[in-house]
C-alpha positions, 0 to 999 in steps of 0.5 A: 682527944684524937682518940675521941674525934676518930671514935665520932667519924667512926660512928657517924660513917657507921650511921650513914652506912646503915642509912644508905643500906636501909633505903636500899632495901625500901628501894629494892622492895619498890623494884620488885614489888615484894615486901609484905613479909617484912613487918616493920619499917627498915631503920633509917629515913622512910620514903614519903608517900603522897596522899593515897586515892581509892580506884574504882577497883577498891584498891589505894593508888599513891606516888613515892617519889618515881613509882606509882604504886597501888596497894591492896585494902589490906596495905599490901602491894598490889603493883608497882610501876616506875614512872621514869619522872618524879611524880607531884605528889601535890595533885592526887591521881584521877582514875576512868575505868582501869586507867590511872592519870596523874601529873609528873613533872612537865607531863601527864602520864596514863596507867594501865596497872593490868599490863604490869605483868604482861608484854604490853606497855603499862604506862604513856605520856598522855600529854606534855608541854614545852615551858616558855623561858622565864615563865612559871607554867607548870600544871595545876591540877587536872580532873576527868570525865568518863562521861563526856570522855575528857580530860581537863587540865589547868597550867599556870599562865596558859590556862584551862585545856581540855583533851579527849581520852584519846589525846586530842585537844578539844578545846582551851580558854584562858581566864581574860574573856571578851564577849560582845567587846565586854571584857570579862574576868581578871579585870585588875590585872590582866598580865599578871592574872591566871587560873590557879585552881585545879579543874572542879567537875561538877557531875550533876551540872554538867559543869566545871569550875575554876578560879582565878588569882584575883578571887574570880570564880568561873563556871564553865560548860564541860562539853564546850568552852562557854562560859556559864557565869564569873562570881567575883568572890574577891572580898572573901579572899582569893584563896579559895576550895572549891567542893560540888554539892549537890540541890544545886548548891557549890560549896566555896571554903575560905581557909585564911578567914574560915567561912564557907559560903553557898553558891547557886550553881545555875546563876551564881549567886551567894545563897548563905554564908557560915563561919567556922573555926580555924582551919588548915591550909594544906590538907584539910579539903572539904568532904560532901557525902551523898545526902549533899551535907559538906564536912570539914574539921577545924584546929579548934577540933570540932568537925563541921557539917553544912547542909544545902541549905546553910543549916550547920552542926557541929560534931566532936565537941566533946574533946575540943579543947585538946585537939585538932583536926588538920586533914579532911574527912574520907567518904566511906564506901557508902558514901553517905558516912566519912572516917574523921581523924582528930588528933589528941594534943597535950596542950592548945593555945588559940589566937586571933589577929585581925581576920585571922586566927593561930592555932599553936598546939602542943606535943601530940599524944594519940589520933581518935578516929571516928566513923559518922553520918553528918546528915543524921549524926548517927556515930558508927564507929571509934578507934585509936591510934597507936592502940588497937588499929596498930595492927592494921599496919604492922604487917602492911607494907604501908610501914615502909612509907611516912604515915599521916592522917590522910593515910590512915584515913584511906585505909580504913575506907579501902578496908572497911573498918568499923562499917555498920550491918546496915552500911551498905557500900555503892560503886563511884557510879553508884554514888554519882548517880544517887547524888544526881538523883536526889538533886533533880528530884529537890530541884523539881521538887517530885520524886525521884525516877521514872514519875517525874519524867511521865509526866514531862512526856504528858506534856510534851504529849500535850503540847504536840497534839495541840499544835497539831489541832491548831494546823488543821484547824487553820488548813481547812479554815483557809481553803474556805470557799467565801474566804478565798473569794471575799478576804479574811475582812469581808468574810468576818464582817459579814460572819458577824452581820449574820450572828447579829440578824440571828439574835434580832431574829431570835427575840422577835421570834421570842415576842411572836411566840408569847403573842401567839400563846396569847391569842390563839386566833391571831392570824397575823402573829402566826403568819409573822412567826412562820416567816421569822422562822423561815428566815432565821433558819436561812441565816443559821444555814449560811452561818453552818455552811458558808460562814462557819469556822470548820469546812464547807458543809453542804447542808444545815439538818432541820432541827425545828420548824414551823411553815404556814400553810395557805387556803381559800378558808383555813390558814395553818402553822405546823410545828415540828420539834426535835423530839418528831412531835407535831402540833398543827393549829387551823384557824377558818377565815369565814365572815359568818362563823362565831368566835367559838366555831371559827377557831379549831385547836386540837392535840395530837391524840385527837381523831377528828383533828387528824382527819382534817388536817389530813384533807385540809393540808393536800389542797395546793400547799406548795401554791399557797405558800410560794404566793404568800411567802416570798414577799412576807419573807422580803418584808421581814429581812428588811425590818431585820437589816434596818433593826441592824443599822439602829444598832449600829447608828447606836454604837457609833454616835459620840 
């Protein structure tokens, strides 16, 4: 029996050796960086590797313990950078330019992969903080912004900070607001509420989102600390994920009662809600791609895709019944098609108790990976694991960490695999940008581009030049002569007193008129007539110089007349028109003529008429007219002024 207890100490110190030699090697490959000559994994306990992120650069960055480590699309090492603190492998690593930002213990340290291999310093402690005794403040979360050039961080118990990429503070709120005295957020408990999301940054809006313990959502400015709306979603859970889209919709997904609901990002209220399955906790975030469509799988083992709009489809259906899918989409290079990873189960078993549903699955036999486009619902691509995508990582030093979904997953992104001819892959930029695009050209319902800001230049074009009429207009109107001496009051009284004399004179002028088409011979019609026109045109010429809205004119151009010509024998009216025709009209005053012989018309081809009129016109017109005008013309601005007064008698009896 002591023969048997020794042989068991003697095996279990030879499993403990081997182990120690096994994670000493993983740990001197980590060290110098080498290791893709290595094709499988060292026996014992592999490290863990936390989720992977794709940089800008194409490559996969991931935390293992101490170490940063970034890995060629192919899985192989492509730097190394000791940390120094243990990293949290919970936050992923947010990237601006060369420079890689991630969480370690109590600090924020920034990355420069390029200077691994050069004398300059590789990494910095970007930000760190001091924990208050007896409180839990460590970091949530953090996002950045290349284009406001921040860094937003959030702490539990303190709050929302935000940092220029230079270190600075710029700004920091906390999740208990007062505006005017009107107490906003954490309104149930204000000691014990905080913000317990990591920092969304929505590109497009130009806003960040947060929520709090109590199932508060914010929205918040990215370039100050004004708050845009608080959205108390408390009724569907305080747990919540929160995922920009974009057509001015926020995707909010609550995992413990498995809906989804539209937010309206302007006003913050709820457009649409939509039930999934069940879905897990931990790993499963939601994907939006760049049509705007969001994804998420469920452990029923159906992928579901909303649009916008609430509009649903379902995907994968097929192998339901003996699957899950546990981890979220990745986004292809192209940012409209994802990777989805479906793990094919021997057995499922699904119960629901109360708002909530389990899921207990059976022994996993192998992961289905699919390639596809939720907004067309074109399938690309499909391949198994293990099966032929096992050789994607038999020589990858990847093989040297635990491998999950979510690895996978990236790397068949970073690596394009399965990518159609007709994928074309976009820059992050790039899928920013087109997102953007595509959301402002829905929201103002125009094309995307350069139309829709012509016309909004057109406008402004527009509005300039009106205002610029309406300032001269009310320049030249108030240095009016009249105006200035009379007021504004006397001056449109009596530009009205005057519009009122014209009409009057008009009509009269109008009865004159057909009297005098009538009766040829009726001296006194004419005689009236001419002075009624002389009068209006005085009227018109102080509406045009004195009274008019414009400027000052020195004269009103003749454009129509008719002046009485007086003689001993003959009175005359001529009529000069618009067009420089004449007619003159001679009617003889003799006691002894006839009817036939004492009126005398003629046109204007007549011979005779114009030999007449010719010697007739000369004798003393100005003295005629200046004896028999004056008075007629008094005469007729009486009858005028007290035509005015009926009219206004008129109007003013009760």
């Amino acid at each position: 029996m002591a023969t048997g207890v020794m042989w068991s100490l003697c095996l279990l110190v030879c499993f403990l050796i081997g182990a120690a030699r096994s994670e000493s090697r993983a740990l001197q490959k980590l060290d110098t960086g080498g290791g893709a000559e290595n094709a499988r994994a060292p026996p014992g306990p592999a490290r863990a590797l936390s989720a992977p992120s794709i940089a800008h650069d194409g490559r996969l960055v991931a935390c293992s313990g101490k170490y940063l480590l970034g890995f060629e699309p192919n899985g192989s090492f492509a730097w190394i950078v000791p940390l120094g603190h243990m990293c949290n492998d919970s936050i992923s690593p947010v990237f601006e330019g060369e420079q890689v930002y991630l969480v370690a213990e109590d600090k924020v340290i920034k990355v420069t992969p390029r200077n691994v291999h050069t004398a300059e310093p590789a990494l910095e402690v970007f930000f760190s903080h001091n924990t208050t005794s007896g409180r839990s403040e460590e970091i949530i979360g953090l996002a950045i912004s290349g284009s406001y050039s921040s860094l937003f961080l959030t702490i539990r118990n303190r709050g929302l900070f935000t940092f220029s990429l230079h270190g600075e503070l710029q700004w920091s709120v906390g999740p208990a607001l007062n505006l005017f005295d009107y107490h906003l957020g954490c309104k149930r408990n204000v000691s014990g509420c905080y913000f317990d999301s990591a920092p969304v940054l929505d590109q497009c809006e130009g806003a960040l989102y947060i929520s709090n313990t109590e199932g508060q959502l914010y929205s918040l400015y990215v370039d100050n600390r004004g708050i845009r709306w608080i959205q108390d979603l408390g009724s569907h859970g305080k747990v919540m994920t929160i995922a920009p889209g974009n057509s001015a919709c926020l995707y909010i997904v609550f995992p413990r009662k498995s809906i989804v609901v539209g937010i309206d990002v302007s006003t913050g209220s709820i457009s649409w809600t939509q039930n999934i399955g069940p879905i897990s906790i931990e790993k499963n975030l939601p994907t939006v791609d760049s049509n705007g469509w969001m994804s998420i799988g469920s452990l029923d083992g159906t992928l579901y895709s909303i649009s916008p709009d609430g509009d649903m489809r379902k995907f994968l259906a097929k192998t339901a019944n003996d699957s899950v899918i546990h981890v979220g989409p990745i986004l292809d290079c192209s940012g409209f098609s994802m990777y989805v990873a479906k793990t094919i189960v021997e057995g499922k078993l699904i119960q629901t108790v109360g708002d909530y549903t389990y899921v207990l699955a059976k022994k996993p036999s192998f992961i289905l990976f699919t390639l596809l486009a939720p907004a067309t619902g074109t399938v690309y691509w499909t391949g198994e694991y293990p099966g032929e995508l096992s050789n994607l990582l038999s020589s990858s030093d990847l093989n040297d960490f635990t491998i999950d979904e979510t690895v996978v997953l990236t790397l068949l992104s970073a690596a394009k695999t399965g990518i159609s001819n007709t994928t074309q892959c976009y820059t992050r930029r790039q899928k920013i940008a087109c997102i953007c695009r595509q959301a402002k050209a829905k929201f103002v319902q125009a094309d995307p581009g350069e139309p829709s800001y012509v016309l909004l230049l057109i406008f402004l074009l527009v509005v300039i030049v009106i205002q610029a009429v309406a300032i001269l207009f009310c320049c030249i109107f108030w240095r009016k002569k009249r105006l200035q001496d009379n007021g504004l009051q006397k001056f449109l009284e009596k530009r009205r007193s005057l519009h009122s004399k014209r009409r009057i004179l008009g009509k009269k002028i109008l009865e004159l008129e057909q009297r005098a088409a009538e009766d040829a011979s009726s001296n006194e019609a004419l005689g009236q007539l001419g002075e009624m026109v002389k009068v209006k045109e005085g009227v018109e010429r102080k509406l045009y110089e004195s009274y008019s809205l414009g400027r000052d004119e020195p004269s009103l151009e003749q454009q129509g007349s008719s002046l009485p010509l007086y003689h001993d024998k003959y009175r005359s009216h001529s009529f000069h028109s618009s067009q420089k025709e004449s007619i003159t009209i001679f009617n003889m005053l003799s006691d002894t003529s006839s009817s036939e012989d004492g009126t005398s018309s003629c046109s204007d081809d007549s011979e005779s008429c114009s030999g007449t009129s010719s010697g007739e016109m000369e004798l003393d017109e100005s003295k005629s007219a200046e004896e028999a005008g004056p008075s007629n013309t008094a005469n007729v601005e009486e009858g005028v002024q007290h035509e005015l007064e009926k009219q206004h008698q008129h109007c003013s009896a009760p």
